[in-house]
C-alpha positions in Angstrom: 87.2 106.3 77.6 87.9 109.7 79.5 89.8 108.8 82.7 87.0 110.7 85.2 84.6 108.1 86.7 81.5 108.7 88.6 82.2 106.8 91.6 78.4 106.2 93.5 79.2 106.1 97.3 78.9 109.6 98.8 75.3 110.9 96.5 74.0 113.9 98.0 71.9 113.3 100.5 68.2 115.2 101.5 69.4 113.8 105.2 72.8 114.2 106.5 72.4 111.4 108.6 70.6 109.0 106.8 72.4 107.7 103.5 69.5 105.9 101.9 67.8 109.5 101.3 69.8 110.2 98.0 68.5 113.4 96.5 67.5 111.9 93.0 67.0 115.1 91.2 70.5 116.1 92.1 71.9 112.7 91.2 69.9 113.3 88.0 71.4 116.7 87.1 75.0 115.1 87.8 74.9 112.0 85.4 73.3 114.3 82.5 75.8 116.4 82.8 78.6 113.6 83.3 77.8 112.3 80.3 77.2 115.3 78.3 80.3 115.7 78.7 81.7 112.6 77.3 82.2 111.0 80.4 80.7 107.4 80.6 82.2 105.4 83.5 80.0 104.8 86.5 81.1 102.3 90.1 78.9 101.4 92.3 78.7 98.4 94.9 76.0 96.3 96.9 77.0 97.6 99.9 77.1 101.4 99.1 74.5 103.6 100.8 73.4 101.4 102.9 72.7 98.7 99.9 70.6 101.3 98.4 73.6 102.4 95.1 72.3 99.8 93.3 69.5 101.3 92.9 69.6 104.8 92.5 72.1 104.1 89.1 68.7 102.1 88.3 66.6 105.2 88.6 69.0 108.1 87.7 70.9 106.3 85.1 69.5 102.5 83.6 66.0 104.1 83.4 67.0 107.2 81.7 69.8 106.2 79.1 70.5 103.9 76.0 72.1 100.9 77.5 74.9 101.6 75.1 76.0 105.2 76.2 77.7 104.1 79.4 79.5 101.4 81.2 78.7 100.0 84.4 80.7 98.6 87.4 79.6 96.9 90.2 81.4 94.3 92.8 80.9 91.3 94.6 80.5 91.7 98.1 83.0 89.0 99.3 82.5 90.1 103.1 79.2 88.7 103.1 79.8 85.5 101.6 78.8 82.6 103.6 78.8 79.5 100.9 79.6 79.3 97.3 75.2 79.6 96.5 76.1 83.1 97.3 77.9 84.0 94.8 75.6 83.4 92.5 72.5 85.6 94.7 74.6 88.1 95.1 75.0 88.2 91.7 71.8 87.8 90.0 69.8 90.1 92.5 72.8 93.3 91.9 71.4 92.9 87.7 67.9 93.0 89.3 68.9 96.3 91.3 70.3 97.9 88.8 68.3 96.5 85.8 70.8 95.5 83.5 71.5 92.6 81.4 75.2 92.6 82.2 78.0 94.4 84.0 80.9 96.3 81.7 83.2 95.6 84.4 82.7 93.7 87.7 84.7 93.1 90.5 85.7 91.0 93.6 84.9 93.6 96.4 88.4 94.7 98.6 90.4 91.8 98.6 92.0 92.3 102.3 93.6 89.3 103.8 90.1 87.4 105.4 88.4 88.5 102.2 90.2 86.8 99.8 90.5 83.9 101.8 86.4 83.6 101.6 87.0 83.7 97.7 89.2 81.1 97.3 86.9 78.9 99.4 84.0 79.7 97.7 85.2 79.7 94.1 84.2 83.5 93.4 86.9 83.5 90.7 85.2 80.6 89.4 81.9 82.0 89.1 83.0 85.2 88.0 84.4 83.6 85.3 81.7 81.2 84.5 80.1 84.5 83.7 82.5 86.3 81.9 81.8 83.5 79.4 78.3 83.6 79.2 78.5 87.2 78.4 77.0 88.5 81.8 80.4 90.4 82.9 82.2 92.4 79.8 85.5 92.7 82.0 86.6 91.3 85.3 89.1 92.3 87.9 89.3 93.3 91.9 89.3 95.7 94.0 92.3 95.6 96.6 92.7 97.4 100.1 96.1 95.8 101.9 99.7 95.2 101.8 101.7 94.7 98.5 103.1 91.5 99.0 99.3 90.1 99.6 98.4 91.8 96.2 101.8 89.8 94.7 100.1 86.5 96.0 97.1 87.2 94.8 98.1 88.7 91.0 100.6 85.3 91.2 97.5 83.4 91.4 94.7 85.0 89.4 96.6 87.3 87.1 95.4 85.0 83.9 91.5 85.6 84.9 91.7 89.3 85.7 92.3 92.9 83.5 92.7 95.1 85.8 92.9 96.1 89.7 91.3 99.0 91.3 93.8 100.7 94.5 93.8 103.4 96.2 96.4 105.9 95.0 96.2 109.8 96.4 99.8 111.5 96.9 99.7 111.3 100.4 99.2 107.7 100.9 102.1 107.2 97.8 104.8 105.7 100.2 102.7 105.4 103.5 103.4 102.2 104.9 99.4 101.7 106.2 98.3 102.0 102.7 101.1 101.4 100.1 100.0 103.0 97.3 103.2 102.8 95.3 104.4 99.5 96.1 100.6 98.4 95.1 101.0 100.2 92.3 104.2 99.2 91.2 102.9 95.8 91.4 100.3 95.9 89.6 102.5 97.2 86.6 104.7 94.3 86.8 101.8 92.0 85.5 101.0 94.6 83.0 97.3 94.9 84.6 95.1 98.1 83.8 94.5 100.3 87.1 91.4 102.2 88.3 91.9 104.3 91.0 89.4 104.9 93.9 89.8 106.7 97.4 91.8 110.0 94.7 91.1 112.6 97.6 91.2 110.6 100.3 87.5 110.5 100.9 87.8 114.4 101.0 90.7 114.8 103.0 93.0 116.5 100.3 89.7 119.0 99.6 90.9 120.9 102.9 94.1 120.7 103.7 96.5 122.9 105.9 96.7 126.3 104.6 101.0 125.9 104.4 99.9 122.9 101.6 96.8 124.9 100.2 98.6 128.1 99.3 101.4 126.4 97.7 98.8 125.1 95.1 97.3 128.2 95.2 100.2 130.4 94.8 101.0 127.8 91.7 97.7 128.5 90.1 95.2 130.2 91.5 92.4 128.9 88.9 92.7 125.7 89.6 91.1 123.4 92.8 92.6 121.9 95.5 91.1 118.7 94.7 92.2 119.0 90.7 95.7 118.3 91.9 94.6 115.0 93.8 92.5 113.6 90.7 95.3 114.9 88.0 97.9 112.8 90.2 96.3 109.7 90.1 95.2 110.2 86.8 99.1 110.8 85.6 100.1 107.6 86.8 101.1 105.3 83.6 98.5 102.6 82.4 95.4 104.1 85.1 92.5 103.5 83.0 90.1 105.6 84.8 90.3 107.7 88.1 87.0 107.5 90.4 85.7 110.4 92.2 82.8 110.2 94.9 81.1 113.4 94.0 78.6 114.8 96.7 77.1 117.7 94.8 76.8 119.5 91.2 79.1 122.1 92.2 82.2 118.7 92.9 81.1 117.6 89.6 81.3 121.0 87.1 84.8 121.3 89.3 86.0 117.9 88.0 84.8 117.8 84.9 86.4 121.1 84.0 89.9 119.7 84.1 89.5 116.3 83.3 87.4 117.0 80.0 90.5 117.7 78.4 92.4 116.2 80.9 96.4 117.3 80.7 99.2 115.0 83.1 101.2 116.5 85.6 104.2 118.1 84.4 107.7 116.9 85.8 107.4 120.2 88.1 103.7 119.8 89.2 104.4 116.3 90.0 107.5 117.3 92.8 105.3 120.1 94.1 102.3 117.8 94.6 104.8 115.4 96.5 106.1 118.4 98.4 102.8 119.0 99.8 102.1 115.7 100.5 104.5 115.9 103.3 102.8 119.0 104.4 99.7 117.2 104.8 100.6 114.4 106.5 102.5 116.3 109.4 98.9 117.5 109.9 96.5 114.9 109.8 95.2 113.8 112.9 93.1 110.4 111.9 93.3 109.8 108.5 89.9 108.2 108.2 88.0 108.2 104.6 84.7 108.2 105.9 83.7 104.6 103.8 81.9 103.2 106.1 82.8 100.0 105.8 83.5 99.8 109.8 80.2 100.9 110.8 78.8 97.2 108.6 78.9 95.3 111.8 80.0 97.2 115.1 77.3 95.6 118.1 77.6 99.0 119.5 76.1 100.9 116.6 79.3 103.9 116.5 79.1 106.3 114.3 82.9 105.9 114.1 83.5 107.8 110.8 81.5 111.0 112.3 83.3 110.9 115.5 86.7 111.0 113.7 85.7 113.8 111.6 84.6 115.8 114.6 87.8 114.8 116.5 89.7 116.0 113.4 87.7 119.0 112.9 88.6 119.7 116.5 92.5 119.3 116.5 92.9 120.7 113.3 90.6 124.3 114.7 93.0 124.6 118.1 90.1 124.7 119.8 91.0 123.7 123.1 87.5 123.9 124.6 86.2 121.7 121.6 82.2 123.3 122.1 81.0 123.0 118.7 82.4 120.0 118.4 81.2 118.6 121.5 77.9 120.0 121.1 77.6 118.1 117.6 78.5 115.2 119.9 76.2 115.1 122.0 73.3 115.2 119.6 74.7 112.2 117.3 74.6 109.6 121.0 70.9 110.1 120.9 71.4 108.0 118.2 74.4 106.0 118.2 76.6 104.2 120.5 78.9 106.6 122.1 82.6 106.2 121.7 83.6 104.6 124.9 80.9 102.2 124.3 83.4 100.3 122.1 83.8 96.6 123.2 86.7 96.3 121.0 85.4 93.4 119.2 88.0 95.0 116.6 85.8 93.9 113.7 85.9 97.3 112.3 89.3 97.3 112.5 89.0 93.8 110.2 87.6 96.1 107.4 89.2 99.5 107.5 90.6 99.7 104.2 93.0 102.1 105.6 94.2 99.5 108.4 93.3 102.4 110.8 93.6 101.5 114.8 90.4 101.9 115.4 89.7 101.2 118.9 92.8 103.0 119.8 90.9 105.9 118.2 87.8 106.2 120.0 89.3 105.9 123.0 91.0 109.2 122.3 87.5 110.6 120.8 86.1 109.9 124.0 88.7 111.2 126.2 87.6 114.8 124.8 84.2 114.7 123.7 83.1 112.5 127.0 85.1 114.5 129.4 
């Protein structure tokens, strides 16, 4: 399997602001040419555009290839189990979506703290299992979004019943103590467990980074992407099985498949300056927010929190001190949603920000100059 997967949770879009309207016929062109290529790994989730992933790999992939030319991963959404029946509907109505007879690899949807807990009491490893052995699941693992030591408990516990773990790894996040990419990944190692990656680029934040960072890479080789060094890190890392990228357009896709068709590891050099620049970036970065979405689930106040933070970031990161583009932007997205000082601080977002962001504490500053 070549290491580039077609991760399905930021499709192009006909409507910026609506992400059920997936532009098939772009989503069409991409997985042709994905897997014309040689490429054959595709992730979605229930949850992903707005429950509507499913589907689309139904129509732009099932529908139009040999059940044989690709595999297929999907998760179980353990955030919205309420009783072990779930399990099972979950299950049965994601083959209906995406009109399969079984999943190549499946797994237990970001195992944070409260997540986990909710599939230990409702026997999801069980199930999972159960259907591993009728055939219904090829290859079962989880997907992970917390502290090492909570992966070490879980891996203690389950590390007979799984093959792999998918984490987040991007060289900034390597030794950040929100995230712990290496410690995760040094864990994972120790119980000799295959790794997907997801989250290579940060949910787009290492696509434009400060210009001190950029022209580093730049300067280094001026051929190749700013993104290709985020995906060929990952993808260097000893025993990653395959390295997920959340293309948005054809143009992401010809870019990744160019240097991951033949893909070539880091070299000893490329590796420190990578890591060099990582600390570049960092110094920068206002909030480091992915854009998943996974906060916006079940906020009463209906924030667009993920579009705020990338206006407030576009803002800082200009030095525009009057902020009028970005205020303007604003003002046109709380004719729809909740503004940001609407926050009750509930702090359920917070609950399922895989990057174990301060949410609330965010806004507040979001409002302080958009609101002003």
């Amino acid at each position: 399997m070549k290491k580039l997967g077609f991760g399905m949770m930021r499709l192009p879009l006909l409507k910026e602001d609506d992400p059920t309207s997936v532009n098939i016929l772009e989503v069409n062109k991409m997985v042709d040419y994905f897997i014309a290529n040689g490429f054959t790994y595709f992730d979605t989730a229930y949850m992903y555009h707005n429950h509507e992933s499913e589907r689309i790999v139904k129509k732009c992939l099932v529908e139009r290839y040999d059940r044989n030319s690709y595999t297929l991963a999907s998760k179980l959404p353990t955030m919205f189990l309420t009783s072990k029946e779930d399990n099972e509907k979950f299950f049965n109505e994601q083959l209906e979506k995406c009109g399969v007879s079984y999943f190549d690899y499946y797994l237990l949807h970001n195992l944070n703290v409260n997540n986990y807990e909710k599939a230990k009491k409702f026997n999801s490893f069980d199930f999972c299992l159960k259907m591993k052995e009728k055939g219904l699941i090829k290859h079962l693992g989880f997907s992970f979004h917390g502290k090492a030591f909570e992966l070490r408990k879980i891996l203690e516990k389950h590390h007979q019943d799984i093959e792999f773990v998918q984490l987040q790894i991007n060289y900034i996040d390597w030794d950040s103590e929100n995230v712990e990419s290496r410690l995760c990944y040094e864990t994972v190692r120790e119980y000799n467990k295959k790794i997907i990656v997801m989250e290579p680029v940060k949910g787009g934040t290492l696509v434009n980074i400060p210009k001190q960072a950029s022209d580093v890479f730049l300067n280094y080789d001026s051929k190749m992407s700013i993104p290709s060094w985020a995906i060929r890190y990952a993808a260097s890392l000893d025993e990653v099985m395959v390295v997920l990228s959340g293309m948005s357009n054809f143009k992401q896709m010809e870019d990744n498949v160019s240097y991951m068709k033949d893909f070539k590891p880091l070299t000893t050099l490329e590796n420190k300056m990578v890591l060099d620049c990582a600390k570049l970036i960092n110094e920068a970065i206002t909030i480091p927010c992915t854009a998943c979405n996974y906060c916006t689930e079940k906020c009463p106040k209906h924030i667009n929190i993920p579009l705020y933070f990338s206006l407030y970031n576009k803002a800082k990161y200009n030095l525009n001190k009057n902020y009028n583009k970005e205020k303007e932007e604003y003002q046109k997205q709380i004719l729809e949603f909740g503004e940001a000082s609407s926050c009750i601080k509930c702090r359920q977002c917070e609950r399922m920000c895989p990057q174990h962001l301060n949410i609330t504490s965010y806004l507040e500053e979001v409002a302080s100059i958009f609101e002003n």
